[in-house]
C-alpha positions in Angstrom: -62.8 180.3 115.2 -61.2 178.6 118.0 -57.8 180.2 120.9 -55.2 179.0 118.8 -54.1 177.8 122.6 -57.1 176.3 124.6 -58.4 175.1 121.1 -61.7 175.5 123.4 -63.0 179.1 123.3 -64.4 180.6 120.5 -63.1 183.8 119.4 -63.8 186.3 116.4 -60.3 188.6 115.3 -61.1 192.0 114.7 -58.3 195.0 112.8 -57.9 198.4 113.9 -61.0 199.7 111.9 -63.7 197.0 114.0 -64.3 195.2 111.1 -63.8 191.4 111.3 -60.6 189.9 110.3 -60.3 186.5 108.3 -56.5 186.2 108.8 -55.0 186.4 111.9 -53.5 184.2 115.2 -56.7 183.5 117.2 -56.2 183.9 121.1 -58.6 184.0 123.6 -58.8 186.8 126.8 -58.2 183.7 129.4 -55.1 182.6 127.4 -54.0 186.1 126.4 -53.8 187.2 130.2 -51.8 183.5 131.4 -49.2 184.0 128.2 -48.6 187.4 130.0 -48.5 185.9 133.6 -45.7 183.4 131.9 -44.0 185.6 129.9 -43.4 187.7 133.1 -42.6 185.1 135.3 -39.7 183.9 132.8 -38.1 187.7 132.4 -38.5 188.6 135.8 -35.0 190.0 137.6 -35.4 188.3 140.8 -32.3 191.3 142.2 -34.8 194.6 141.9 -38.3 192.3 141.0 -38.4 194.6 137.5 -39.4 192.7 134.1 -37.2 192.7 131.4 -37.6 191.7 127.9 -34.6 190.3 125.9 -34.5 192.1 122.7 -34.1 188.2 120.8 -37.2 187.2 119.5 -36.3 183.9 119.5 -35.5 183.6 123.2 -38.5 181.7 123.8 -38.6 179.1 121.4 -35.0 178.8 121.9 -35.9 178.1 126.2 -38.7 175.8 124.9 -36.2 173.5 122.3 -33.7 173.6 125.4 -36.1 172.2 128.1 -38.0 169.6 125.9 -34.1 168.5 124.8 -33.6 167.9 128.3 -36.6 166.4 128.9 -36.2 164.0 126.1 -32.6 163.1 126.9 -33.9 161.8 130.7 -36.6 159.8 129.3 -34.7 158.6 126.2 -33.2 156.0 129.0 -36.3 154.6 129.8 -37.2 154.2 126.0 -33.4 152.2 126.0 -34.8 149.6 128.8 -37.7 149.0 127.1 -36.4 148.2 123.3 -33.4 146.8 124.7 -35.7 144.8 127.7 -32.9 145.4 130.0 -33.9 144.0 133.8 -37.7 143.8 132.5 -39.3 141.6 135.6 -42.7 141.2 133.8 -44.3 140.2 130.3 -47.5 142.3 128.8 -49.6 139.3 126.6 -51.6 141.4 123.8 -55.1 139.7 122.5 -55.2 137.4 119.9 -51.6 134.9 119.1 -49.9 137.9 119.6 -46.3 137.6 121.5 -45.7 139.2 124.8 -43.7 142.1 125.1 -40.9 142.6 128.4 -42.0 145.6 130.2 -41.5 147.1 133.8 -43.9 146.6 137.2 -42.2 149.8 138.4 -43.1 151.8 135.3 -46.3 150.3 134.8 -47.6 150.9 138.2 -46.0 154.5 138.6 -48.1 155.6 135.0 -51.6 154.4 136.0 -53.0 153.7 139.3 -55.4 150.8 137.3 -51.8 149.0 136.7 -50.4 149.5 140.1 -53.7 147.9 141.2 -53.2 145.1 139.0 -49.7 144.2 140.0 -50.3 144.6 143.5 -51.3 141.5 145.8 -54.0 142.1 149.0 -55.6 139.9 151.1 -58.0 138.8 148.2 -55.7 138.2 145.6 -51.6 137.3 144.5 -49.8 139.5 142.1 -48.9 137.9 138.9 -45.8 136.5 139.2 -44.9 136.9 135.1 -47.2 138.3 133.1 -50.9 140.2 132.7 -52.7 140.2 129.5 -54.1 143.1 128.3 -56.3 141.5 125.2 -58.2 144.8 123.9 -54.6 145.6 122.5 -53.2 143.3 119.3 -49.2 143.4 119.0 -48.5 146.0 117.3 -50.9 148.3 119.4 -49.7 147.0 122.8 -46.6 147.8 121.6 -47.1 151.6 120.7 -48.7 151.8 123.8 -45.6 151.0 126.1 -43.9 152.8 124.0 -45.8 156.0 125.1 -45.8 155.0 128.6 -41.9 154.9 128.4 -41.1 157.9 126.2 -43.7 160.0 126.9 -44.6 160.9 122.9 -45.1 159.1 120.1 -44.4 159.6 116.1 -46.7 161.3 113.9 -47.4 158.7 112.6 -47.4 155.9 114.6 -50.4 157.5 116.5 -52.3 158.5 113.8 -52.4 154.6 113.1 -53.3 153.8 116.7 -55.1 156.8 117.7 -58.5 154.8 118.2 -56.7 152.4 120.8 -54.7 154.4 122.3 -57.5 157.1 123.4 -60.2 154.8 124.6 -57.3 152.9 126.7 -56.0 156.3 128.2 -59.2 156.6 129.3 -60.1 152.9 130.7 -56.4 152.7 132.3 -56.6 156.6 133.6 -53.3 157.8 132.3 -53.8 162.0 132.4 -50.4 162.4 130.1 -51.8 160.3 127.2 -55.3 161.6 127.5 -53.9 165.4 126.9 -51.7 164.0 124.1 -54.7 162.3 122.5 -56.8 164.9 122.5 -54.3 167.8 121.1 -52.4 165.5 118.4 -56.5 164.4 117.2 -57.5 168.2 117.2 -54.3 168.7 114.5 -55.0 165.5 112.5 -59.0 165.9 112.0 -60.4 165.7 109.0 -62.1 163.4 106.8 -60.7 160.1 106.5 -60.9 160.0 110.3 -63.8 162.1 111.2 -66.1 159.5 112.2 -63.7 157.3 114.5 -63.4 160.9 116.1 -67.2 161.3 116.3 -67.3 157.7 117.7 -64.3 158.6 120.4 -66.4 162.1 121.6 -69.3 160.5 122.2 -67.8 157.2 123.9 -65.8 159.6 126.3 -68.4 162.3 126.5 -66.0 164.6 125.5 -66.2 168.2 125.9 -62.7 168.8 124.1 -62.8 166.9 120.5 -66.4 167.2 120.2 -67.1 171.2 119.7 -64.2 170.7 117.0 -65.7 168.0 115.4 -68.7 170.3 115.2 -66.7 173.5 113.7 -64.9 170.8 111.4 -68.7 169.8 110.1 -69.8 173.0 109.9 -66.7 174.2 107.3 -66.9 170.8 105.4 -70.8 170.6 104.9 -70.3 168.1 102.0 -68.3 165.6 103.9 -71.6 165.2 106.5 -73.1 163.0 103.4 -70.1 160.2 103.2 -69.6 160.3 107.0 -73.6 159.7 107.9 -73.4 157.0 104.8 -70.3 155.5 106.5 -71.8 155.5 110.2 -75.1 153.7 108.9 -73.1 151.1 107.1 -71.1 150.4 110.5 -74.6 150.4 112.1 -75.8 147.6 110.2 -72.8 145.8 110.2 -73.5 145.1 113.8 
């Protein structure tokens, strides 16, 4: 099975006798030693540089719900100028008869370099003066992707509806933050309604992370292989 934690490195949970263990939190050695480093790091008493653990268990996921509370709260205000298109200075036109949607050059440019690019102006060519069209996206897409690119996350299940878009275009517009929180929120939601968009996605994007899991996932469910090949040859002549 995989580190509970990389979701990368494979590793096989054995009890106190050395015999193999079904149950059990996976972790791997690499992970194992870093939870240590961090856990240390946290409790350290920077006065006599000893390590002290509090005796709360739930000191840690207490310091995690704090920090991401934080973090939410400062970019709940950007989420604010988006819905409520306060000051927006430039319109994102999806494909199709879709309507444009009020964004932010500042934002836009400072979450991918491909956007700041875009919106600039050289010696070759002028930066749009009100509006770039992104026509890969339709509305409702374009819309869950500046959504992401303002808040930073995205409901459950608002990606899972989007997850197809949304990866190949963190990808094609280089945007690090979405391509981590592609890849972890596909590797919870895998299984067989959307195993073959995932298959698609791996191969597309070469990708080292989702495809060994897609594997294991085929592996366990031997008897979804049949409906998935039957559903891949029907999209092959299709085309």
């Amino acid at each position: 099975m995989f580190c509970s934690v990389c979701r990368t490195n494979t590793v096989s949970l054995y009890n106190q006798y050395s015999a193999y263990a079904a149950d059990g939190v996976p972790v791997c050695n690499i992970c194992y030693g870093e939870i240590n480093n961090i856990l240390n790091f946290i409790n350290k008493d920077r006065k006599n540089k000893s390590i002290s653990y509090p005796s709360d268990y739930n000191w840690g996921k207490r310091w995690v719900e704090e920090v991401t509370k934080e973090k939410d709260g400062f970019l709940s205000d950007l989420a604010v100028a988006f819905r409520e298109k306060i000051h927006s200075d430039i319109k994102v036109k999806p494909g199709g008869r879709g309507r444009a949607i009020p964004a932010h050059k500042f934002l836009l440019a400072a979450r991918s370099e491909i956007f700041k690019t875009m919106l600039a102006s050289d010696t070759c060519k002028v930066a749009p003066a009100g509006s770039i069209s992104l026509p890969e996206f339709s509305y409702e897409e374009l819309k869950t992707f500046l959504e992401f690119l303002y808040g930073g996350s995205l409901a459950k299940e608002k990606f899972k509806k989007h997850f197809y878009t949304l990866t190949i275009a963190a990808d094609k517009y280089v945007i690090p933050h979405l391509q981590k929180f592609c890849e972890q929120q596909i590797l919870n939601m895998l299984d067989a309604s959307n195993a073959l968009k995932v298959l698609e996605i791996s191969e597309y994007k070469n990708e080292i992370v989702l495809l060994p899991h897609f594997e294991e996932f085929a592996r366990q469910n031997p008897h979804l292989m049949v409906h998935i090949t039957r559903a891949s040859l029907t999209c092959f002549r299709g085309k």
